[in-house]
C-alpha positions in Angstrom: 15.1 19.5 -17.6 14.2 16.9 -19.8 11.1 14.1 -19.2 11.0 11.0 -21.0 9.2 7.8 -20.8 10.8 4.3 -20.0 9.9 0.5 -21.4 10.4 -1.0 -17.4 12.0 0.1 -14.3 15.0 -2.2 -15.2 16.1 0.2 -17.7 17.0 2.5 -15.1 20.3 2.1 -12.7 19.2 0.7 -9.3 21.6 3.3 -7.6 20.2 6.4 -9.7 16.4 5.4 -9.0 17.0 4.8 -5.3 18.6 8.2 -5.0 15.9 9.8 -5.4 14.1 7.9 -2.0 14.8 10.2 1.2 13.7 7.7 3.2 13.6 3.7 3.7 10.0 3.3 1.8 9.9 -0.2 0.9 7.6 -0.3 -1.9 8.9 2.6 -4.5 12.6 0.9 -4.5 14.2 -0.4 -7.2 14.4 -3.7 -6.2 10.7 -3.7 -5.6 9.4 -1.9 -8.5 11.6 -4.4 -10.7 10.5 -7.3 -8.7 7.3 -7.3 -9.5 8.5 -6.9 -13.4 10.7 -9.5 -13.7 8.4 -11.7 -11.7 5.4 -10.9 -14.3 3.3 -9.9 -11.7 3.7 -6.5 -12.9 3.1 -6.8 -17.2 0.7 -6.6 -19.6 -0.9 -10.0 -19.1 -1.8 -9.0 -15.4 -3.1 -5.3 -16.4 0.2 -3.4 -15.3 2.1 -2.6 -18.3 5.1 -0.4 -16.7 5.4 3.0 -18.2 7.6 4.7 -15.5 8.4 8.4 -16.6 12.1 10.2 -15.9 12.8 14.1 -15.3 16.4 14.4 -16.3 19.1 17.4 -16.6 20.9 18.6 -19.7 23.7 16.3 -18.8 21.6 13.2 -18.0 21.5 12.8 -14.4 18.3 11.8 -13.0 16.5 14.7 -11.5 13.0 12.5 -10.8 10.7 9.7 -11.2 7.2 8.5 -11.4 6.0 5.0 -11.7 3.4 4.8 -14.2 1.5 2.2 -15.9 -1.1 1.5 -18.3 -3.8 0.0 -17.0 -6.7 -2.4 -18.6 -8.5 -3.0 -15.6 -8.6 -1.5 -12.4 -7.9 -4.5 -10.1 -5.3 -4.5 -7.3 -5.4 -0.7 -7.5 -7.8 -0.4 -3.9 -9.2 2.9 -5.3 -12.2 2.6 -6.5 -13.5 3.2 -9.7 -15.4 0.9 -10.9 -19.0 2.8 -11.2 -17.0 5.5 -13.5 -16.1 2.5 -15.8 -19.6 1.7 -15.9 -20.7 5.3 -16.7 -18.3 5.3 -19.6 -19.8 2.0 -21.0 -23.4 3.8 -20.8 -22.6 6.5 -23.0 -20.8 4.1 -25.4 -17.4 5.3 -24.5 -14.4 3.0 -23.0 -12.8 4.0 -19.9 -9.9 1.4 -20.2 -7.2 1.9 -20.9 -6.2 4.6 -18.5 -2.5 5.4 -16.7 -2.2 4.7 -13.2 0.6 6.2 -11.2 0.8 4.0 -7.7 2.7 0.7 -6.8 0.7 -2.6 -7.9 -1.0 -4.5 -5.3 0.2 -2.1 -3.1 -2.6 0.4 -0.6 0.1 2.2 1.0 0.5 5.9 1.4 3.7 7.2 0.3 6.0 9.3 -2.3 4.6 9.1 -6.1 6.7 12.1 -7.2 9.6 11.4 -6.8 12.5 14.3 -6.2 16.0 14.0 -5.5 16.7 15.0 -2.3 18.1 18.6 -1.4 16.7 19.7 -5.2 16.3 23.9 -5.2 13.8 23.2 -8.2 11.7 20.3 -7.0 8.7 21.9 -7.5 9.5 22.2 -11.1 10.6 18.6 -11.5 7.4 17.6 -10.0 5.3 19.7 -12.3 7.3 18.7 -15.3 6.2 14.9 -14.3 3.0 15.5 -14.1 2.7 17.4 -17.2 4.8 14.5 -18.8 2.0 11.9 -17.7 -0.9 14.0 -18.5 1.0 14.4 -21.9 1.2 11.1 -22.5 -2.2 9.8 -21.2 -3.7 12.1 -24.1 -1.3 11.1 -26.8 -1.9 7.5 -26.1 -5.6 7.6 -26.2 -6.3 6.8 -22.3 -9.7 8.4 -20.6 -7.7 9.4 -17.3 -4.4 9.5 -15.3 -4.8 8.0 -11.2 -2.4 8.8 -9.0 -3.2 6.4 -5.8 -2.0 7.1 -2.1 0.1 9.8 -2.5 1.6 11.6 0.2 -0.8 14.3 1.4 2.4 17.1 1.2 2.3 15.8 -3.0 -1.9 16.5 -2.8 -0.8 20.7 -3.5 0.5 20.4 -7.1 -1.6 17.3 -7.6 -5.0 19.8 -7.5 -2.7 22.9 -9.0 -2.1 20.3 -12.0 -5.5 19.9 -12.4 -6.4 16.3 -10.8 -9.4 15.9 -8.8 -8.7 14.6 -4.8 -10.7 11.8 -3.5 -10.2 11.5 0.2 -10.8 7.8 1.9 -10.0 6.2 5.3 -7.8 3.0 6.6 -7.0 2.0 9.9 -3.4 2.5 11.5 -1.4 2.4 14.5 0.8 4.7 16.5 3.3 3.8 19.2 3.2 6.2 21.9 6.4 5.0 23.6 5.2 2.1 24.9 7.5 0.1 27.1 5.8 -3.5 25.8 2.4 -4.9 24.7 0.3 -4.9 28.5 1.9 -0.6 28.6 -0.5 -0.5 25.5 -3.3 -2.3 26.7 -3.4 -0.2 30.1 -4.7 2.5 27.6 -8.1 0.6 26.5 -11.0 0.9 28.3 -11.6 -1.7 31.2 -13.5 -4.2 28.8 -11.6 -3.7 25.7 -8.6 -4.9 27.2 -9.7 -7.9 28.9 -11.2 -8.8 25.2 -7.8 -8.4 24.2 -6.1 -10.6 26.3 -8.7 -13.0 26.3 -8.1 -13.5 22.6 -4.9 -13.3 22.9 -5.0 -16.4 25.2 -7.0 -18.3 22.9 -4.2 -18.7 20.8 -1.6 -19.8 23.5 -4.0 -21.9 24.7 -4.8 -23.6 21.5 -0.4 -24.2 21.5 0.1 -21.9 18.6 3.5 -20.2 18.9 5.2 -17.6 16.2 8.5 -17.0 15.1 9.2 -13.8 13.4 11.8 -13.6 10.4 13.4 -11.4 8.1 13.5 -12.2 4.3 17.9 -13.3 4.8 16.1 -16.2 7.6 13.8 -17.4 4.8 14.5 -20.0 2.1 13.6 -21.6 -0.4 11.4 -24.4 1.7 10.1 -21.8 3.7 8.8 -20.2 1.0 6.8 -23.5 -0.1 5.1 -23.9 3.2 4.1 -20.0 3.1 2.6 -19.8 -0.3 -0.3 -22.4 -0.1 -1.7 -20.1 2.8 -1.1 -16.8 1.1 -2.6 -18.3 -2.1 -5.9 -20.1 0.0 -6.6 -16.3 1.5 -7.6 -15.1 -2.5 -9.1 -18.0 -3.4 -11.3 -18.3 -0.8 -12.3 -14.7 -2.4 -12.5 -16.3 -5.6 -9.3 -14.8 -7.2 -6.1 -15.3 -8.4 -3.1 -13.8 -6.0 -1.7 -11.4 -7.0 2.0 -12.0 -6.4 3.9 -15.2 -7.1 6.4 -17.0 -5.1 9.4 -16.1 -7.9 8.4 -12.1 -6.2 8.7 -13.3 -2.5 11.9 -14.9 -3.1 13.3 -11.8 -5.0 12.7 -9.7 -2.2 14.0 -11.8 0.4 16.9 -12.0 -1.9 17.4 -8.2 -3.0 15.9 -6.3 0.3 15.8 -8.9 3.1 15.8 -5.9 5.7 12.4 -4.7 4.6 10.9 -8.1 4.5 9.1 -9.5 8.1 6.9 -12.1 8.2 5.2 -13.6 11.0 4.7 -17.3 10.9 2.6 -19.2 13.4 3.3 -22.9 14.3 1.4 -25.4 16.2 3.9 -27.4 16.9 6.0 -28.0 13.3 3.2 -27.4 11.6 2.6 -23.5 10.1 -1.0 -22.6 10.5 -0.7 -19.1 9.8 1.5 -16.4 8.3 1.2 -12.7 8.1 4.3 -11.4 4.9 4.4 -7.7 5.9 7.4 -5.1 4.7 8.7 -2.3 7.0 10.4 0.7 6.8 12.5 2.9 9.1 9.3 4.3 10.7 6.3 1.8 10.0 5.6 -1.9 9.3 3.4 -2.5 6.4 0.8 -5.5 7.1 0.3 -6.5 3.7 -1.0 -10.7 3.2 -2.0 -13.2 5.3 -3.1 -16.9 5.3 -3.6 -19.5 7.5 -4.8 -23.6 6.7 -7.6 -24.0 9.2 -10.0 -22.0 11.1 -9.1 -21.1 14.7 -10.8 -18.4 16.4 -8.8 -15.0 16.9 -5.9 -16.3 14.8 -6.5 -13.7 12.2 -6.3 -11.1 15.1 -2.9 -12.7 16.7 -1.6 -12.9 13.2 -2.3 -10.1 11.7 -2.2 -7.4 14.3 -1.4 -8.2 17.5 2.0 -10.1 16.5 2.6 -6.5 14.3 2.4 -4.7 17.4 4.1 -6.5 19.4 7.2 -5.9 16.5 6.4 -2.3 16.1 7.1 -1.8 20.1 9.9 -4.1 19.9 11.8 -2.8 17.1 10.6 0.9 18.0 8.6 1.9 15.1 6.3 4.7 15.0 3.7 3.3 12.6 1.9 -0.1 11.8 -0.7 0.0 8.2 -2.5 -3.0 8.2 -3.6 -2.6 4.9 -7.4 -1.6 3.9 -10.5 -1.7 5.1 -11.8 -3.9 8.3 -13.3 -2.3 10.8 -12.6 -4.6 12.8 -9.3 -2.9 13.7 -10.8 -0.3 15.7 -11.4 -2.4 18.4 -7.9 -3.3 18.4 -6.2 0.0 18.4 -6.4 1.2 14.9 -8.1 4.4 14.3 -9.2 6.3 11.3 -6.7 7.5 9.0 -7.4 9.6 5.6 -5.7 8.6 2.5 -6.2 10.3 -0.9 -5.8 9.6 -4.4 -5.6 12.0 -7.5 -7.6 12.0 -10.8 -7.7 13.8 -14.1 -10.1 13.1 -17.1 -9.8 13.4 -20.7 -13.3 14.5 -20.9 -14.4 17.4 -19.5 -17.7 16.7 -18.9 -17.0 13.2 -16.9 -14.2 15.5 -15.1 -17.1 17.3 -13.8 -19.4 14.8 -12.9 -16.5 12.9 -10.9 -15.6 16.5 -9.5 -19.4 16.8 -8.1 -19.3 13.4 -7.0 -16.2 13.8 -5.0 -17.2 16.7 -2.9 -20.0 14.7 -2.1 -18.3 11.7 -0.9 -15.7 14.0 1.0 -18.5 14.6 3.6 -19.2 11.2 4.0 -15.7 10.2 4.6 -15.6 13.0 7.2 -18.8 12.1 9.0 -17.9 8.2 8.5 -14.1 9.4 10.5 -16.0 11.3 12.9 -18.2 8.3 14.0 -16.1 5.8 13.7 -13.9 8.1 16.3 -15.8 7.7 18.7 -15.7 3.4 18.9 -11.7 3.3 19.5 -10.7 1.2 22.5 -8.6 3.9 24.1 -9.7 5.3 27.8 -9.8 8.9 26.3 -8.6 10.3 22.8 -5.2 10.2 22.2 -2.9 13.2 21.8 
């Protein structure tokens, strides 16, 4: 095996890199990776200049990936590290730039080393990516390689390599066969479901209907009347979005299956939107934006319309995205998610390292807690 390091995901053949994906994982295919490149949200100017590294045979044939890139900020990563910058600046040293293995913009857990399928050696190709990336994070002069939201199964030769786990917490939802939306409301608790259904009426009542649509049912206009409300929910943060509208239309274009988004109308006029991707298993709630303020419409948007698809289509899964504890209330429990880190310097490697195990506990007592405030009648299997 071999291990060398690309320019841009678009010098690799579509077919080759998505033969490495077992599964229907929107966010590490091809077409999304090179999306966001030939978009430019993904490039230097935005702080995600791609470095994607290849494991190879003798004969060429691609073995594995990991997507990789250099990194001169540490925003839209949703790991975070901004304290350890700080530390760095107060010793006179620069944390930035550092290598981030993960997808931009993009807090969902899933494959980072990537194998192909039925491999007898894929530990080795694994290793030999890792050792690549560490290689190269020294020889370039970075403080650190990040490997965000890996798959807890990848966590193994993540600490045998060396990086330091962080362990944090989102919110999901599972579908335990439910038949429709009330089967899964007759598991709350007596006052958490009228709450439900009582905000849930606020919107029918206020005349808001949705229509749910792949990327193939979404043009061009469509996608003028969705991006003022994505864009409005950032800059009501005071930020830039992330992704352009030149991204959107490329992946309603190249993976239209993947793409669902859930747009809410009062009558013609869209008031809200929710652009989430899905996978075989799980629908991935990722941005959201609505014009005016009407109470529960982020809750009808956001999650109750997701799952309401997920029992629908019959998928196992639904990740809102981060944070938001406001989920709990409406079915989402505690999840952990990690994330991987190696330092340059030893002695910040142990500080982290101390650190870590320190906020582990928390994260457990915080999971523990927060436990015990799900809607659900009794804890489910």
């Amino acid at each position: 095996m071999r291990t060398r390091v690309c320019e841009s995901i678009q010098t690799v053949l579509p077919e080759d890199w998505n033969r490495l994906l077992s599964d229907n994982y929107p966010f590490m295919r091809h077409e999304f990776l090179s999306a966001l490149e030939e978009s430019g949200c993904a490039s230097k100017d935005t702080g995600w200049l791609p470095y994607p590294i290849l494991c190879e045979s003798a004969t060429g044939e691609l073995l594995g990936a990991m997507p990789l890139y250099l990194k001169n900020n540490s925003q839209g990563e949703f790991v975070f590290d901004f304290a350890w910058a700080r530390a760095y600046e107060q010793v006179g040293q620069h944390y930035y730039p550092k290598l981030v293995a993960a997808i931009p913009f993009t807090p969902a857990t899933g494959p980072r080393l990537l194998v192909r399928p039925n491999t007898d050696s894929s530990d080795n190709v694994r290793g030999a990516l890792l050792s690549a990336a560490i290689e190269l994070a020294v020889n370039i002069n970075t403080s650190s390689l990040h490997v965000l939201f890996p798959l807890e199964s990848e966590t193994t030769i993540l600490k045998n390599h060396g990086l330091l786990l962080r362990k944090d917490c989102q919110f999901h939802w599972q579908n335990r066969n439910y038949v429709d939306f009330a089967a899964f409301l007759d598991t709350f608790t007596s006052s958490k479901r009228k709450k439900t259904r009582r905000e849930r009426r606020r919107i029918r009542d206020g005349g808001i209907h949705f229509e749910v649509r792949n990327g193939n049912e979404l043009d061009a206009q469509d996608w003028e009347r969705i991006m003022p409300l994505y864009t409005a929910t950032f800059l009501r943060h005071g930020r830039m979005p992330y992704l352009n509208q030149q991204f959107f239309e490329l992946i309603a274009q190249k993976m239209p299956d993947n793409l669902v988004v859930f747009m809410g109308f009062k009558g013609a006029d869209l008031v809200a939107t929710a652009i989430c991707f899905r996978s075989d298993t799980t629908l991935y709630g990722r941005y959201w934006g609505a014009n005016q303020f009407i109470d529960c419409l982020h809750f009808e948007t956001c999650y109750y319309q997701g799952i309401d698809y997920c029992i629908q289509q019959g998928l196992q899964y639904f990740e809102p995205g981060t944070q938001g504890e406001h989920k709990i209330s409406r079915g989402f429990v505690p999840t952990q998610t990690w994330s991987a880190h190696w330092l340059v310097q030893p002695q910040f490697a142990a500080a982290i390292d101390e650190y870590l195990d320190q906020e582990r506990v928390h994260i457990d007592e915080y999971i523990d807690t927060v436990q015990g405030h799900v809607p659900y009648r009794r804890e489910p299997d």
